[in-house]
C-alpha positions in Angstrom: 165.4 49.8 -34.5 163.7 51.4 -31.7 163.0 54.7 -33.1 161.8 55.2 -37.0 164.4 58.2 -38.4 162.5 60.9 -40.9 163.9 64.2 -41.9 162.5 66.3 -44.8 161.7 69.7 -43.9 160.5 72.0 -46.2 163.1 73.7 -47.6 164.7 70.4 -48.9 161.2 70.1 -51.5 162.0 73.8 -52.3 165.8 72.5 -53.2 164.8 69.7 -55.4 162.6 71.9 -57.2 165.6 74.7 -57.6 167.6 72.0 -58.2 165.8 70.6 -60.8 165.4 74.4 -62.7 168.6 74.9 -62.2 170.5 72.2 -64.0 170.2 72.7 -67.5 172.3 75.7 -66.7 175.9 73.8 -65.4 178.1 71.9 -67.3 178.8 69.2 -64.2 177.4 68.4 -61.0 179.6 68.3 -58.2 178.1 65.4 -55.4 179.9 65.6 -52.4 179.3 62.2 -50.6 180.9 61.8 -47.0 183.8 59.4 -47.1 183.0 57.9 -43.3 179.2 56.4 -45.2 180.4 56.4 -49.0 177.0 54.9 -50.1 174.8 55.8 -47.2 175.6 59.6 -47.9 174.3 59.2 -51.3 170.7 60.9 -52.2 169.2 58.3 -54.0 166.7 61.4 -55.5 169.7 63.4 -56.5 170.9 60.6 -58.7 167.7 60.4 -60.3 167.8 64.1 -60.7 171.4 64.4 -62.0 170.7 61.7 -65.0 173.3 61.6 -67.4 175.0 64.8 -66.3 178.6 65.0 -66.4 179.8 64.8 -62.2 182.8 65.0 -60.2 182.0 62.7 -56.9 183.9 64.3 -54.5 184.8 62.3 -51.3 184.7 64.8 -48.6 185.9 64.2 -44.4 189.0 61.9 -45.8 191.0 62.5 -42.7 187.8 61.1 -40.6 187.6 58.5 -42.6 189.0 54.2 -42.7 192.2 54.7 -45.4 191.6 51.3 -46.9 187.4 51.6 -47.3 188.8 55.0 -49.1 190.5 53.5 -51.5 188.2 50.5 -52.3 185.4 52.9 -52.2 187.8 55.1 -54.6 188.3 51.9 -56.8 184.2 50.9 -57.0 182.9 54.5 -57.5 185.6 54.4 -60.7 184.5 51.0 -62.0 181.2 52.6 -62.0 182.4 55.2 -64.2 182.6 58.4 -61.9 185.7 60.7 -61.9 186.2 60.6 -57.8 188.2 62.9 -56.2 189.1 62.0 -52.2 189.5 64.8 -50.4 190.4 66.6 -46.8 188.5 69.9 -46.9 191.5 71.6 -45.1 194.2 70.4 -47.7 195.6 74.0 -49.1 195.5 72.5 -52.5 192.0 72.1 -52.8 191.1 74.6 -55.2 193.5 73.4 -57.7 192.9 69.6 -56.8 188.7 70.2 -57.5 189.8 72.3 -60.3 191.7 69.7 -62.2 189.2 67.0 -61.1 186.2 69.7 -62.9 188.3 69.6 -65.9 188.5 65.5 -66.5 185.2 65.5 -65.4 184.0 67.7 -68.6 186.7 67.4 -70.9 184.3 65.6 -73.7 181.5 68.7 -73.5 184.6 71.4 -73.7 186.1 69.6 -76.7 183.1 69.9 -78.5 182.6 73.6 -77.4 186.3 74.4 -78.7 184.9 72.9 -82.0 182.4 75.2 -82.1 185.1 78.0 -81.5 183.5 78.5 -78.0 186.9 78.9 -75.5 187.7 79.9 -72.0 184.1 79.5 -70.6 184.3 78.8 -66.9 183.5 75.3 -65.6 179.6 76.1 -64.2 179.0 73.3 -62.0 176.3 72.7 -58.6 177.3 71.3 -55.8 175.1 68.8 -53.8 175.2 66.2 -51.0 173.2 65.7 -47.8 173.3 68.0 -44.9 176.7 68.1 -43.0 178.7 67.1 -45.9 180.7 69.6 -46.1 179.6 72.0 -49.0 180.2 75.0 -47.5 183.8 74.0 -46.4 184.5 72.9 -49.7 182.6 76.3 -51.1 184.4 78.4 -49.1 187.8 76.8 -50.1 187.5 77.2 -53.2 186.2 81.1 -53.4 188.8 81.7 -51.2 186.8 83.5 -48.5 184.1 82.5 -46.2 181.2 83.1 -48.1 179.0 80.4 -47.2 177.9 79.8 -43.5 179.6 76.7 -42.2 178.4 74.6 -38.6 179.0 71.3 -37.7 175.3 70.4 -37.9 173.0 69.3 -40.6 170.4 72.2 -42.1 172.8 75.5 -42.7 172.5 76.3 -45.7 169.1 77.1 -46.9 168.9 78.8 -50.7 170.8 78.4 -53.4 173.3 80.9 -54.6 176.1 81.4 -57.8 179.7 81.7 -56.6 183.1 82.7 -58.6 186.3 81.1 -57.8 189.6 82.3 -58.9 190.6 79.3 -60.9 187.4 79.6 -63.5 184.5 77.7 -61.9 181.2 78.9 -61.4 179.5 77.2 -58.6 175.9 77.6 -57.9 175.4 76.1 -54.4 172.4 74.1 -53.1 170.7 73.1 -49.4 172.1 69.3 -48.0 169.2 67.3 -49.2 167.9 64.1 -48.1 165.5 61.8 -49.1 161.6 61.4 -48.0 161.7 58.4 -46.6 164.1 56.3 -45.6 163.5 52.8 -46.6 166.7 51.3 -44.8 166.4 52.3 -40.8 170.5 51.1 -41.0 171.1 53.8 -43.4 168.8 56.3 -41.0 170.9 55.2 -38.3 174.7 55.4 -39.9 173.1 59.6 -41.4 172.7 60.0 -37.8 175.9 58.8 -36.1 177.6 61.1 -39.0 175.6 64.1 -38.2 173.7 64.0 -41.4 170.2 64.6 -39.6 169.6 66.8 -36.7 169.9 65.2 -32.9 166.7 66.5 -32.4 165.0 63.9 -34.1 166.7 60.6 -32.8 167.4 58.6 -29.6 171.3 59.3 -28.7 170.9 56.1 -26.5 169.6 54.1 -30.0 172.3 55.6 -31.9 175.1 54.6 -29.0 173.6 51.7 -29.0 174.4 50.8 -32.6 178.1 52.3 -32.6 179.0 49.8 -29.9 177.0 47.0 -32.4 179.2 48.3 -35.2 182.9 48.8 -33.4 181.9 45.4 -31.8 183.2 43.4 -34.5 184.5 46.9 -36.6 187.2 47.7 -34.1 186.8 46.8 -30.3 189.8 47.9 -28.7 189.1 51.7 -29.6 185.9 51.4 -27.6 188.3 49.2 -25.2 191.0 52.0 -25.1 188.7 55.1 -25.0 186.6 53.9 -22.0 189.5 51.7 -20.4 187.1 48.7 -20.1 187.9 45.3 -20.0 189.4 43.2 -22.6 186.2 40.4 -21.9 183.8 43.6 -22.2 182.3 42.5 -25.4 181.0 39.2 -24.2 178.1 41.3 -23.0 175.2 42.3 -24.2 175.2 46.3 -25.9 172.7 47.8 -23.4 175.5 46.4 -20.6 178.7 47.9 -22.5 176.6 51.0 -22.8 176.2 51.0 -18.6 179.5 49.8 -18.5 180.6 53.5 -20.5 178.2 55.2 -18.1 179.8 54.4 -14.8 183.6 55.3 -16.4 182.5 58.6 -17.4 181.3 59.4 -13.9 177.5 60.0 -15.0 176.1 57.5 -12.9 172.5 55.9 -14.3 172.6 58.8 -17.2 173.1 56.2 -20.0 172.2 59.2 -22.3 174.6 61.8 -21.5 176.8 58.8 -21.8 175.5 58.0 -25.1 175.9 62.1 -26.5 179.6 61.8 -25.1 180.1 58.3 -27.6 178.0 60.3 -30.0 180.7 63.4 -29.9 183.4 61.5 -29.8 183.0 59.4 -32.7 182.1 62.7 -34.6 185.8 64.2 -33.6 188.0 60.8 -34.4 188.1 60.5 -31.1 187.7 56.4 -31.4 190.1 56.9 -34.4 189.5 56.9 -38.5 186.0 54.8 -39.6 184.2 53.8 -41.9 180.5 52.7 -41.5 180.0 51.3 -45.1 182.3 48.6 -45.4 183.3 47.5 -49.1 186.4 45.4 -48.1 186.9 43.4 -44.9 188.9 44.7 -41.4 192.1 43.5 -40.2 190.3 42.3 -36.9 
């Protein structure tokens, strides 16, 4: 890869540190892992962190995402031993969907507090995931209100803060974190495409560059259909297809305006649903 991806300002060491304080206090973790990179969205430091803590793994950006790597994904994350919920951030029932979810998720620990004679305590649970995740979506949802700052761009939110929902959860919300060094460029690269990491801090044309890699054996005809190219277009090279985009979008030698438009438009489903960790192989 031609560029080396690292992102870990400062207010991510702060997070882990709140993080880390803060746990002892909630009852479940709520890791939100983005269902377009099931395993690439996962912090590595955060499972370290979480230990043996009770957590709902919530699949978030379902309706972005390949229906069939959901449901293997679904399927691995449960033979694992995680109660998964897949969601859409947008679905109306979301507050009663995590709710329930919560509720399987801790059932054990409340049993043995209603043997104690300790009843109707809310659900306390934290909610963490990398940036761009959608943890302030979800947050909002489930207050009811917007009360967390939403963007479609990594690094929003920046503290962390204790939220009430009407259906008896208290949520103490964290910063997306990621992890200090990225050991697999592939999974720097698939953060990237996703939105995970800031723009700032990658080549657009390196990124483009992979998504035609990927959709080249992934899914061809949406790059086919989307740019009206060829049908023999993929017996050339990447950097080719990628000049090939250029001239059809009528921006001449800028191969990396080109390369934000494939950027963008992956982002908004414009090449359709995908899934850039792939558990179970394509119909292609």
């Amino acid at each position: 890869m031609a560029q080396i991806i690292q992102w870990f300002p400062g207010h991510m060491a702060k997070a882990f540190r709140l993080m880390r304080e803060n746990l002892k206090l909630v009852d479940v973790i709520f890791e939100l892992v983005d269902a377009r990179i099931p395993e690439s969205s996962r912090n590595p430091e955060v499972d370290k962190l979480i230990g043996s803590k009770p957590r709902l793994l919530i699949m978030t950006k379902a309706d972005l995402a390949d229906p069939e790597q959901i449901r293997a994904w679904k399927a691995r994350f449960e033979s694992e031993g995680h109660t998964v919920l897949v969601l859409d951030t947008r679905d109306p029932r979301t507050p009663q969907l995590v709710t329930k979810a919560a509720r399987r998720a801790v059932a054990s620990k409340k049993a043995a507090q209603t043997a104690r004679g300790i009843q109707d305590q809310p659900i306390r649970a934290m909610i963490t995931g990398i940036p761009n995740v959608g943890k302030s979506t979800l947050l909002n949802h489930l207050v009811m209100k917007n009360v967390a700052p939403t963007a479609d761009r990594p690094g929003v939110t920046k503290k962390i803060a204790w939220l009430k929902t009407p259906t008896k959860l208290d949520l103490l919300d964290s910063p997306g974190v990621l992890w200090p060094k990225f050991e697999d460029q592939i999974i720097g690269m698939k953060l990237a495409l996703t939105g995970a990491v800031k723009d700032t801090i990658f080549a657009k044309d390196d990124a483009a560059l992979f998504l035609i890699g990927f959709f080249r054996s992934y899914r061809p005809e949406s790059i086919i259909e989307r740019y009206h190219l060829t049908e023999n277009i993929f017996e050339q090279e990447n950097v080719q297809i990628l000049l090939e985009i250029t001239n059809k979008l009528g921006f001449k030698d800028n191969y990396e305006k080109a390369s934000e438009r494939l950027l963008n438009d992956l982002r908004k489903g414009k090449l359709g649903t995908f899934t850039l960790d792939l558990i179970v192989a394509t119909n292609d």
